[in-house]
Residue, then its C-alpha position, 0 to 999 in steps of 0.5 A: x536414063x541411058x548414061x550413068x555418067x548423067x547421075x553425076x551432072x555435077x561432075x563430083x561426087x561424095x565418097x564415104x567409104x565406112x568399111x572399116x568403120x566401127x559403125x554397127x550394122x544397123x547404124x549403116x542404115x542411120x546414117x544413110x537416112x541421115x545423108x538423105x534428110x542432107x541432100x533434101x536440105x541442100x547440105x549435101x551433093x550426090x554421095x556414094x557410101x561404101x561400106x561392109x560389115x560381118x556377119x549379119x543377117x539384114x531383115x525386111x519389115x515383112x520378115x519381122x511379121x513371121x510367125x516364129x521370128x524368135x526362134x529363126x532369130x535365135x537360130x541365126x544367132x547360133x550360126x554367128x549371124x545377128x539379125x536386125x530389121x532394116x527401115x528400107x524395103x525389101x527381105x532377109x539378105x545375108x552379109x558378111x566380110x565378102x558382101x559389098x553394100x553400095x548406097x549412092x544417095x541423090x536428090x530428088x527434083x520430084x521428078x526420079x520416079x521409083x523406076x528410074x532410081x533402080x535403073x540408077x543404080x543398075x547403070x552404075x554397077x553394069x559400068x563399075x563391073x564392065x571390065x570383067x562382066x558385059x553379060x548382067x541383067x536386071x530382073x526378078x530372079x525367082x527362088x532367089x533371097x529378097x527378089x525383087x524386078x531389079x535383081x542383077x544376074x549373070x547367067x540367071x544366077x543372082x549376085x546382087x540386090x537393090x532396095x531404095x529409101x526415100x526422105x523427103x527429096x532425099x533417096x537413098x538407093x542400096x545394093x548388096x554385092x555378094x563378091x567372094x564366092x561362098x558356095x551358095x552358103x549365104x542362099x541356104x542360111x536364108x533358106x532354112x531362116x524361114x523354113x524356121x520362121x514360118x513352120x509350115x504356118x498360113x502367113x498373109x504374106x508370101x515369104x520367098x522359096x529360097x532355092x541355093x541354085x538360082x544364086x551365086x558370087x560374083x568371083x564365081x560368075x566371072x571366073x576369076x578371083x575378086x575382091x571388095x577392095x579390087x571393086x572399091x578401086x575399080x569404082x574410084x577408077x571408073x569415076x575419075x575416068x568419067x571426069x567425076x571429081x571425087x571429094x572424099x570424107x565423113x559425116x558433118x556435124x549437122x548430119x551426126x545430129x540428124x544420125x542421133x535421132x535415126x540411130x535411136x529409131x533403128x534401135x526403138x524398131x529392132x527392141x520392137x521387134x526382136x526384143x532382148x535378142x537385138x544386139x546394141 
């Protein structure tokens, strides 16, 4: 795929926007597997969910294997950060007010291979982004938090991640964007996570180094001061410009269904794995 323009090959899109949402944190990730058990049902087109919440401390499935996860788990909750295991792939990411997490949910024709829904979302972000930036990459950032091939960067220094979810023909495909500067501190609060989580113990699987440097916002990449609204304008403008009709709403009744389950198993993994230190 070489146009993001082709992800909308219906010329309209979905667009829930839930930043301001009473949803829970770890009912983002309910609904977002709701919306995708809709797309492979047919019930719904090509949906983009935006949504932000405080702070937040969004684990991988490999981090709730750490050795001493409750004591790190207790140690975030000290710092104000509430930590909850997310179903989709991926490790610790930090979120707060100033993090962007973008899901763009599409069908899956059996033909979207892992790959090519990464590169989905790569496309999107370089267009939304490109009054301001030309210069982002995509590859692993080592010594960044949750890396992965599909890291996006500026100059080395990396500002957003993505992870996908499949249901079904359903995908759904989610990024963080960490938008207002923070001074490395999201970086250094999951650095010393797992410093706390493996105390210097063998673990079979390799948790990552964080080094601070090797991240940063995107407000202090380019230079400039920006926020998530002015990136949630940014995307709306960028998608009419395109000719994209965008149809604005929530969830519909058939998906709150489908949430319920979801919701109770997003709760039934955190109590699994984090017991009484999970926060409802």
């Amino acid at each position: 795929m070489d146009n993001w323009r082709d992800i909308f090959s219906d010329n309209n899109v979905r667009f829930i926007d839930h930043r301001s949402n009473d949803l829970k944190i770890w009912e983002s990730f309910a609904v977002d597997d709701a919306l995708a058990e809709s797309i492979h049902n047919g019930e719904s087109t090509t949906t983009i969910r935006v949504w932000s919440h405080p702070e937040a401390v969004v684990l991988g499935i490999a981090d709730s294997r750490l050795p001493h996860l409750t004591d790190a788990s207790q140690w975030l909750i000290e710092q104000g950060f509430n930590p909850v295991v997310r179903n989709s792939g991926g490790l610790a990411v930090a979120l707060d007010e100033g993090v962007l997490n973008l899901s763009l949910l599409i069908k899956d024709e059996n033909s979207v291979g892992i790959h090519e829904a990464y590169q989905k979302m790569v496309l999107l972000i370089q267009a939304l982004l490109a009054d301001w930036t030309d210069k982002i990459e995509a590859f692993e950032v080592m010594g960044s938090y949750c890396p992965g091939d599909y890291d996006l960067s500026i100059g080395g220094k990396k500002f957003a991640g993505i992870s996908q979810r499949r249901i079904r023909n359903g995908i759904a495909i989610q990024i963080y964007l960490s938008i207002t500067a923070d001074y490395q501190m999201r970086a250094r609060l999951i650095r010393d996570f797992y410093q706390i989580g493996i105390q210097d113990e063998d673990t079979r699987f390799t948790y990552p180094n964080v080094d601070p440097n090797t991240m940063e916002a995107l407000e202090t990449l380019i230079g400039e001061p920006i926020g998530v609204d002015d990136v949630i304008v940014k995307l709306k403008e960028t998608l009419i410009e395109a000719g994209i009709d965008i149809k604005h709403g929530q969830l519909k009744d058939t998906e709150l269904e489908t949430f319920k389950k979801r919701r109770k198993q997003m709760i039934d993994r955190n109590e699994r794995a984090l017991g009484n230190l999970f926060v409802k």
